[in-house]
C-alpha positions in Angstrom: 0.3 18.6 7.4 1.1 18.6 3.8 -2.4 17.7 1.6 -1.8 16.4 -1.9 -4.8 14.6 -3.3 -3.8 12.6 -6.0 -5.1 9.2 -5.9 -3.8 5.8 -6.1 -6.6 3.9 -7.1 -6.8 0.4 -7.7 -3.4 0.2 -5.3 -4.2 -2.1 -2.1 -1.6 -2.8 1.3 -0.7 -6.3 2.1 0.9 -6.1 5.3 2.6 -9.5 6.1 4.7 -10.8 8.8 7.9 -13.0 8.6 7.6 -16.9 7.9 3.2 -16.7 7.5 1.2 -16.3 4.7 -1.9 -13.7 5.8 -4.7 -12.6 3.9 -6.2 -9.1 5.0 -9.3 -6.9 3.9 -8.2 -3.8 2.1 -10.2 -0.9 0.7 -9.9 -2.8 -2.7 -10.8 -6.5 -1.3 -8.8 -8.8 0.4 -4.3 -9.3 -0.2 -2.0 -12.1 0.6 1.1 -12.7 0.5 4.8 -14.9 1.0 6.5 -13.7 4.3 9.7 -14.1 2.8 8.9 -12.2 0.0 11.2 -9.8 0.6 14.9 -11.9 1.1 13.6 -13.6 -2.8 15.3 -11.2 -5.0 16.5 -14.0 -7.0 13.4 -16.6 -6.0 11.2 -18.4 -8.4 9.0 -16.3 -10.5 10.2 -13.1 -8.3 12.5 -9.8 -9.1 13.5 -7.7 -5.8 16.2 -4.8 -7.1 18.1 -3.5 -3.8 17.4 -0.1 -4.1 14.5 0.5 -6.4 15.8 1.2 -9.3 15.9 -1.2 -12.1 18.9 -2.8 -14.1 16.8 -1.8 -17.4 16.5 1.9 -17.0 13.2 3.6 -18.2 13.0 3.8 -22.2 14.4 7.0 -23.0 11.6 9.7 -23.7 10.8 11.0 -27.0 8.9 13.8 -28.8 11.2 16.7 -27.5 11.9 18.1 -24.2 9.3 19.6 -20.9 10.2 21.8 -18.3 8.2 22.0 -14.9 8.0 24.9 -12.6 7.3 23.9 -9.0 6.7 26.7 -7.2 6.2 26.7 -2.6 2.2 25.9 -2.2 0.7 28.2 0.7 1.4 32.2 1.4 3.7 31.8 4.9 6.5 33.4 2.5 8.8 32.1 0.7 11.2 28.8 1.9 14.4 29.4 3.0 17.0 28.6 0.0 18.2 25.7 2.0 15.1 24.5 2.2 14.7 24.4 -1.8 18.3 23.1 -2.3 17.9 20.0 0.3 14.2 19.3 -2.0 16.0 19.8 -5.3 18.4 17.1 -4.4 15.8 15.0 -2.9 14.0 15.0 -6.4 17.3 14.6 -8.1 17.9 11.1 -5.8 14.0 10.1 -6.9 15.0 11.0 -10.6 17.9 8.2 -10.3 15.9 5.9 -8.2 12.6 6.0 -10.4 15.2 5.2 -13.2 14.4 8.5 -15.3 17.1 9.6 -18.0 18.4 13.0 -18.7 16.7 14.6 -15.5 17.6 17.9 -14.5 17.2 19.7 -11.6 17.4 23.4 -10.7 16.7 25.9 -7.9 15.3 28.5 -9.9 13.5 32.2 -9.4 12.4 30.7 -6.0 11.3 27.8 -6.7 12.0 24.4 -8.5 12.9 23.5 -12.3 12.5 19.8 -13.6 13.4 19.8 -17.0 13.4 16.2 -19.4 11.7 14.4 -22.2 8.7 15.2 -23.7 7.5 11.6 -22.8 7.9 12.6 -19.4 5.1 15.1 -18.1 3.8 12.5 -15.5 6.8 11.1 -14.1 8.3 14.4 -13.8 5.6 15.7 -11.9 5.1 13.1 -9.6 9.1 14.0 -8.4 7.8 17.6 -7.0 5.0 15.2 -4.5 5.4 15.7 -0.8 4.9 12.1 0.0 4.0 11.7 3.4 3.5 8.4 4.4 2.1 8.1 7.8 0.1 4.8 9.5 -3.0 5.8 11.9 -5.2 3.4 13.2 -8.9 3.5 12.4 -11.6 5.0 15.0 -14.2 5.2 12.6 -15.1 4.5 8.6 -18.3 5.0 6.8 -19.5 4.8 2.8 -20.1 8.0 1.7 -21.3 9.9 -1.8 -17.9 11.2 -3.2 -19.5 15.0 -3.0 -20.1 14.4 0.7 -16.6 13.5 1.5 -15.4 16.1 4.5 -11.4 16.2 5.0 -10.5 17.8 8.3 -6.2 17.9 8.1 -4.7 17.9 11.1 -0.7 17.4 12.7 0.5 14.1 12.9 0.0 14.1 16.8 -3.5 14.7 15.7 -6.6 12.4 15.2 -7.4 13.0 11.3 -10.5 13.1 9.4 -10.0 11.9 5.3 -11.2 9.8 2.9 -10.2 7.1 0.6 -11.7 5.8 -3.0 -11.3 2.1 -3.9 -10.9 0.7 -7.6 -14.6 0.2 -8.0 -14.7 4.1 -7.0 -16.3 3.9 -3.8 -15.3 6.2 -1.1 -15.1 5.6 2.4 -14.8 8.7 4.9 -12.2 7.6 8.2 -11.9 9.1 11.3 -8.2 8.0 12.0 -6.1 8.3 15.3 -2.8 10.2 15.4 0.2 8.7 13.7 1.3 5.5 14.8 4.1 4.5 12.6 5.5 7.5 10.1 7.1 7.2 7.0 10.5 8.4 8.9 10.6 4.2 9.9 10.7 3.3 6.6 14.1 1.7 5.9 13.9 1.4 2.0 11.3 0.8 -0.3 11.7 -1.4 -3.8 9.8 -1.4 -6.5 9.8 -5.8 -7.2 8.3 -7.6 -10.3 6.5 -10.7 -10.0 7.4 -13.1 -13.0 5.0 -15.5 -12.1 1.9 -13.5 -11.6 2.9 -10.4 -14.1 2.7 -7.7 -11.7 4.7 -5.0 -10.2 4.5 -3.8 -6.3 6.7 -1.8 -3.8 7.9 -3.6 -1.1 8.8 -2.1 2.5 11.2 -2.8 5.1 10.6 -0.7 8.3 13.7 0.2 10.4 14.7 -1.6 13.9 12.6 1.2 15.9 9.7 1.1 13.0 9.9 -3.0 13.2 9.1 -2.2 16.8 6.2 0.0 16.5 4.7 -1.6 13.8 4.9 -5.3 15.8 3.2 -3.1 19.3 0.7 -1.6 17.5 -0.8 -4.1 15.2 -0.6 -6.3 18.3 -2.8 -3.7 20.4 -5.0 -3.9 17.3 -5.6 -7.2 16.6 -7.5 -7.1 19.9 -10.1 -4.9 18.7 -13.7 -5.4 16.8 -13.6 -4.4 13.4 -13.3 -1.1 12.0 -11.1 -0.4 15.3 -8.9 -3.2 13.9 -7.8 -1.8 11.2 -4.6 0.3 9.9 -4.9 3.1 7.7 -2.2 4.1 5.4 -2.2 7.8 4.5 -0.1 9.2 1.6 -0.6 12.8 1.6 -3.6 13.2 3.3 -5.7 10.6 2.0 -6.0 7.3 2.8 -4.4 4.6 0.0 -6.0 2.0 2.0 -7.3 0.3 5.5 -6.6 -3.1 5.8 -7.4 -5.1 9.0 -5.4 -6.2 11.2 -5.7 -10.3 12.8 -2.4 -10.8 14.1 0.6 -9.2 15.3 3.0 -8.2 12.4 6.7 -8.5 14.1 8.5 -9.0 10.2 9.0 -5.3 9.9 7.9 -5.5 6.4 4.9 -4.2 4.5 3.8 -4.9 0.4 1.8 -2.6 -1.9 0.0 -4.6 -4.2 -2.3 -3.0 -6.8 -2.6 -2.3 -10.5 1.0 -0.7 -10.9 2.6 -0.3 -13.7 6.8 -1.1 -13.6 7.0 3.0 -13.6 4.3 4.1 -11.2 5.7 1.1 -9.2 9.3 2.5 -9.7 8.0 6.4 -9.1 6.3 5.6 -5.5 9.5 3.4 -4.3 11.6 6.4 -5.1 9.1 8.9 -3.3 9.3 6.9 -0.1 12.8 5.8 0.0 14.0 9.5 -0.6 11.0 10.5 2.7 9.0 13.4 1.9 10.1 16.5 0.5 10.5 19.5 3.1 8.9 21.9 0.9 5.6 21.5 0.2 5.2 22.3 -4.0 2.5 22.6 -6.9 3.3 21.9 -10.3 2.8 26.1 -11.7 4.0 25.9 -14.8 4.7 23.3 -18.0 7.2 24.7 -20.8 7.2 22.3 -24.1 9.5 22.1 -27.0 8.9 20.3 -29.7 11.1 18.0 -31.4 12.9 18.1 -34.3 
């Protein structure tokens, strides 16, 4: 299992079922939201683009140009170049989605070139993540010191031992079941605005055969006593957040809610709606050239 650790803190999961508004505890406090959120693209005080990306592009960068050198993480040898080609265009795809200008791309020396604006260091980083979404239900959770924290990875057909770290900076260690529902369901994911409220979050749809498994398993575990009840969301390893579950959820549709900005809202839509990258990468290198 892939095992990057950045952290989206401050980000919590509303999971919310067709036609009923539902508030649920996540690592960061409790969410709620509209179950028709997702068909009010052009509702009051609400901004759903299709496929992530934005009709106002990202401001172009400035202060020159950066190059990034992803290079294969581990020592099993080197990926086949296939392998690298099928990532480089997945990264290309997130580029476009995320709304990025003047991205490019390159299979390079074995491994992967992202060159762009100066501006850009973060956002072009964040295209070499594996993102691995995966959803395991929750055997056990426990507040632990952050230096304590013990991360056993493990398959997806695995049980899975990780931790997670609210917004107030408080980490939890779980003890998660295999993979109920992985981010292979996922249909699309948008990156939405909310007029109203001023805030940005990436909206879900699961496909028919995710809509499924989500609706049988949050059913199973509404029926158990809390932490069993709840639904751990896993990005890379670690746990984004837990919330519980009190009903069954049969609107195929999730919501991450949180302290997003329009582009980390924008980069994480394009991660999942491109799936994760089949080669595993670490940002090796950063080239900069100034501007003129």
């Amino acid at each position: 299992m892939n095992s990057g650790k950045r952290r989206l803190r401050g980000v919590k999961w509303g999971l919310v079922p067709a036609g009923v508004v539902l508030a649920l505890a996540a690592c960061g406090g409790a969410s709620s939201g509209d179950g028709d959120w997702l068909g009010r693209a052009t509702g009051a005080g609400s901004s759903a683009p299709a496929d992530g990306s934005s009709s106002a592009s990202a401001p172009p960068a400035s202060g020159g140009s950066i190059s990034v050198t992803f290079t294969p993480r581990g020592s099993a040898g080197p990926p086949p170049a296939e392998a690298l080609e099928q990532t480089a265009a997945l990264m290309r795809k997130r580029a476009e989605s995320a709304g990025l200008r003047g991205v490019e791309v390159a299979v390079k020396d074995g491994g992967i070139v992202v060159s762009g604006g100066g501006g850009d260091e973060e956002a072009l980083k964040s295209l070499g993540r594996t993102a691995e979404l995966g959803f395991r239900p929750v055997r056990n959770a426990q507040m632990v010191a952050k230096d304590a924290c013990q991360v056993r990875e493990a398959a997806a057909a695995e049980p899975l031992t990780t931790c997670g770290t609210d917004a107030s900076g408080a980490t939890t260690q779980y003890v998660l079941e295999r993979v109920a529902l992985p981010g292979t369901e996922i249909a699309r994911a948008q990156a939405a605005h909310d007029k109203a409220m001023g805030t940005w979050t990436v909206n879900l749809e699961f496909t028919a055969q995710g809509t499924a498994h989500f609706a049988d398993v949050t059913a199973e575990l509404a029926q158990q006593q809390p932490p069993a009840n709840q639904f751990a969301i896993v990005l890379d390893g670690e746990v984004v957040s837990a919330p519980s579950v009190q009903q069954a959820l049969t609107g195929g549709r999730a919501q991450i809610s949180g302290s997003f900005t329009e582009r980390s809202a924008r980069e994480l839509a394009a991660q999942l709606s491109s799936g994760a990258l089949p080669v595993d990468l670490e940002a090796s290198s950063v080239t900069r050239v100034p501007g003129s």
